[in-house]
C-alpha positions as CSV (number, residue, x, y, z in Angstrom):
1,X,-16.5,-5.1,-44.6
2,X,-16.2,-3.6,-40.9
3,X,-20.2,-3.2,-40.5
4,X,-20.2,-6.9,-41.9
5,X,-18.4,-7.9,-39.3
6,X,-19.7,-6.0,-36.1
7,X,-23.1,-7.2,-37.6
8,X,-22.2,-10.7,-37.3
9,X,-21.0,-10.4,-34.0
10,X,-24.5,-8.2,-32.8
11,X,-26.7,-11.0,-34.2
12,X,-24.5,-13.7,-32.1
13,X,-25.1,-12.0,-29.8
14,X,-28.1,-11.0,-29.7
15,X,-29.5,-14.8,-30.7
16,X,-27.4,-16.2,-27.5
17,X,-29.2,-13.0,-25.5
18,X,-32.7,-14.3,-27.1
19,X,-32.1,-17.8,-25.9
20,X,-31.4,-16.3,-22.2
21,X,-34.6,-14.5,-22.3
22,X,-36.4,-17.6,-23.8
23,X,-35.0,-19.6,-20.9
24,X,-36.1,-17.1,-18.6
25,X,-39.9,-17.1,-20.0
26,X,-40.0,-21.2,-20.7
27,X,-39.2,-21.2,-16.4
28,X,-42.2,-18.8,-15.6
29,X,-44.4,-21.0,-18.2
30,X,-46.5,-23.3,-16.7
31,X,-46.4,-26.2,-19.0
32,X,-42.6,-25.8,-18.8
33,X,-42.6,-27.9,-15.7
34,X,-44.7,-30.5,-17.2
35,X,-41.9,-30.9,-20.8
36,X,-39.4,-31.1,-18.0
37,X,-40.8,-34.2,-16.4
38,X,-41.5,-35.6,-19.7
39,X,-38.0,-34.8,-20.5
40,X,-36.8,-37.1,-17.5
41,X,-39.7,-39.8,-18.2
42,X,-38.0,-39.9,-21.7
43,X,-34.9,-41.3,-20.6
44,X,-31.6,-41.8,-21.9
45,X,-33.4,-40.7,-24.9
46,X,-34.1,-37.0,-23.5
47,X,-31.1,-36.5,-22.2
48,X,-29.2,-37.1,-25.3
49,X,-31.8,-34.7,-27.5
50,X,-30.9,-32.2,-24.3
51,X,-27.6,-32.5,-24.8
52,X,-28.0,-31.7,-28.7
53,X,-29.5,-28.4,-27.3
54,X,-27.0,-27.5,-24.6
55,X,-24.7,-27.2,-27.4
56,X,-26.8,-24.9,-29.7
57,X,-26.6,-21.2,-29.0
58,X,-30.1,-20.2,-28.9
59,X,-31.3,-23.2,-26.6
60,X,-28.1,-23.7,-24.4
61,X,-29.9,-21.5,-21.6
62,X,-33.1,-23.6,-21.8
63,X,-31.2,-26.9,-21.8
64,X,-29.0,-26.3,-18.8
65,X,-32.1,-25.4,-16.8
66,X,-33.7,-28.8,-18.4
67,X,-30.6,-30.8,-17.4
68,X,-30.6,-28.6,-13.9
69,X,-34.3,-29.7,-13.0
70,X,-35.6,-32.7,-14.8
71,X,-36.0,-35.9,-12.4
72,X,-34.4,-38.5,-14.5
73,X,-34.1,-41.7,-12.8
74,X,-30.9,-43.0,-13.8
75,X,-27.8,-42.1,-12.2
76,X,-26.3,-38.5,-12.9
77,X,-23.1,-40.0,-14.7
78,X,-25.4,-42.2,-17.2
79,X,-27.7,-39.3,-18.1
80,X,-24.4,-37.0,-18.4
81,X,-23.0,-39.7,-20.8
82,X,-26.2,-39.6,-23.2
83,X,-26.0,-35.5,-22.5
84,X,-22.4,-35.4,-24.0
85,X,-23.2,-38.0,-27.2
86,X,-26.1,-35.7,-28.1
87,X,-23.5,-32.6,-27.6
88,X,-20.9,-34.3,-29.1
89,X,-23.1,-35.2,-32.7
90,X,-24.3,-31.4,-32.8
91,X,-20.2,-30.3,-32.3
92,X,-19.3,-32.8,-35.1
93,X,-21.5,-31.2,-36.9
94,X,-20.4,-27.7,-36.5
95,X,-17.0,-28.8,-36.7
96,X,-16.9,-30.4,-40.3
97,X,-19.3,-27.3,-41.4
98,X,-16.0,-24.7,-40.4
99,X,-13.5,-27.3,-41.3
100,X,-14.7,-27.2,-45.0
101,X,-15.5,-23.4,-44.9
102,X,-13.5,-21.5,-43.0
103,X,-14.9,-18.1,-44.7
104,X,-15.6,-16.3,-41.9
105,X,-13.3,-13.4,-41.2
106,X,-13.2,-13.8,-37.3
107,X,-11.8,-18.1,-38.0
108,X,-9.7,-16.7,-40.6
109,X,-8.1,-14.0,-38.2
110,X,-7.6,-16.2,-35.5
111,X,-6.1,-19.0,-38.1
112,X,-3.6,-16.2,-39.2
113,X,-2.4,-15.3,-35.8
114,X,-2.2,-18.9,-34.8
115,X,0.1,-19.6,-37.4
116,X,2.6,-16.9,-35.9
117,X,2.5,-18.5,-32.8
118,X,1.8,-21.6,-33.8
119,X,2.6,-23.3,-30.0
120,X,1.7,-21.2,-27.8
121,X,-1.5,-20.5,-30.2
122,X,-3.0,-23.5,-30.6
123,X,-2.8,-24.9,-27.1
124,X,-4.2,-21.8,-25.6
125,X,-7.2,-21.8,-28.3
126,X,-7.4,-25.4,-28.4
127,X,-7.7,-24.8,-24.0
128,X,-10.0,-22.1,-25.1
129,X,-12.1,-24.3,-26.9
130,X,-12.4,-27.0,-24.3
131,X,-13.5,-24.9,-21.7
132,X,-16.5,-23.6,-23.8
133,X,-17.5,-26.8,-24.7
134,X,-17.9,-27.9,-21.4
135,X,-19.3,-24.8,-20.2
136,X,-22.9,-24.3,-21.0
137,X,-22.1,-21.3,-23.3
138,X,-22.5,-22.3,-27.0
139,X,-20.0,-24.7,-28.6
140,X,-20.6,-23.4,-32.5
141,X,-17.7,-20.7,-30.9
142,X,-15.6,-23.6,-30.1
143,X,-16.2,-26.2,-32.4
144,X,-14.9,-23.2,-34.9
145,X,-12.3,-22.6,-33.1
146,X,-11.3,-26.2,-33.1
147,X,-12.6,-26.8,-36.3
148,X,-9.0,-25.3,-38.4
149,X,-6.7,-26.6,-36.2
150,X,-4.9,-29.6,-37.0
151,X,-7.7,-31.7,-34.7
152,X,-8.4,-34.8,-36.3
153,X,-12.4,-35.1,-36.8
154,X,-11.9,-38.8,-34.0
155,X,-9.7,-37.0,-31.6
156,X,-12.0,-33.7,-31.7
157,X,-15.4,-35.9,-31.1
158,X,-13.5,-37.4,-28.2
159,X,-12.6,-34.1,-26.4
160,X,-16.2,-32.6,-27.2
161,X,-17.4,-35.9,-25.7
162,X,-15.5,-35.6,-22.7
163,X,-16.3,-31.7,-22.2
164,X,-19.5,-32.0,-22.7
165,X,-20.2,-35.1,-20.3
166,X,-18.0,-32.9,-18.0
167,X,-20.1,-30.1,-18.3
168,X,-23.4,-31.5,-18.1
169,X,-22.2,-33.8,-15.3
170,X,-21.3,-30.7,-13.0
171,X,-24.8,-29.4,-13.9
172,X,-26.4,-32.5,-12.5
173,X,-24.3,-32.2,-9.3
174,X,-24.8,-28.5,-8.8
175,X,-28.3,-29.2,-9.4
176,X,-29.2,-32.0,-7.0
């Protein structure tokens, strides 16, 4: 049951690893730069597909350097709205996925201890998981994490919302 475990934590790893490397080749690629400005031509439509990917381990990386370089040409806020809807559908996603199975050993460690400290527990996860899904590391972490607390499915899609349009938003100022 151990190597079970350290095995599922090498191939997170590893695939969140694969997606920096990926982002670090799709930059040196020359038709990168073109998908990039067809990414900003695209809209309110891109940005939302973007944000879909800045919540997915394996293409976080590539969609942070998408959000950090593509010329939309709507304001940052509006293009960090549609960023965080896209995020937001993905988290809902991985949300209802761990809040029906919760089979996972790490979620069911973490839901044990929680329930010992019940207070202090689930505010600092639920702080926990706020700050990774505005952050551009992968939200499948903290959409578990959120996903067997007590976090009704409406008030969880607002907070992702709000992280992620955070998140993104900060990107776009960083970046321009």
């Amino acid at each position: 049951m151990m190597s079970l475990k350290r095995n599922s934590r090498f191939f997170s790893i590893l695939i969140f690893l694969l997606g920096l490397i990926l982002a670090i080749v799709y930059l040196r690629a020359p038709i990168s730069r073109e998908f990039i400005v067809d990414i900003g031509r695209s809209g309110l439509f891109g940005a939302m597909l973007v944000g879909a990917l800045y919540s997915f381990a394996f293409t976080s990386s590539i969609a942070t350097v998408i959000f950090s370089t593509a010329p939309y040409n709507v304001h940052p806020l509006i293009v960090a709205f549609f960023g965080g809807l896209g995020a937001a559908m993905y988290d809902l996603i991985i949300f209802t996925f761990v809040r029906a199975k919760t089979g996972s050993d790490f979620f069911e460690a973490l839901k044990t201890k929680m329930h010992k400290r019940q207070k202090f527990a689930s505010v600092f996860l639920s702080f926990v998981g706020v700050v990774i899904l505005a952050s551009p590391l992968p939200d499948e972490l903290a959409a578990g994490i959120l996903g067997f607390s007590k976090l009704s499915v409406k008030n969880f899609v607002f907070i992702s919302f709000l992280a992620n349009i955070t998140g993104i938003f900060m990107i776009l100022l960083i970046s321009n």
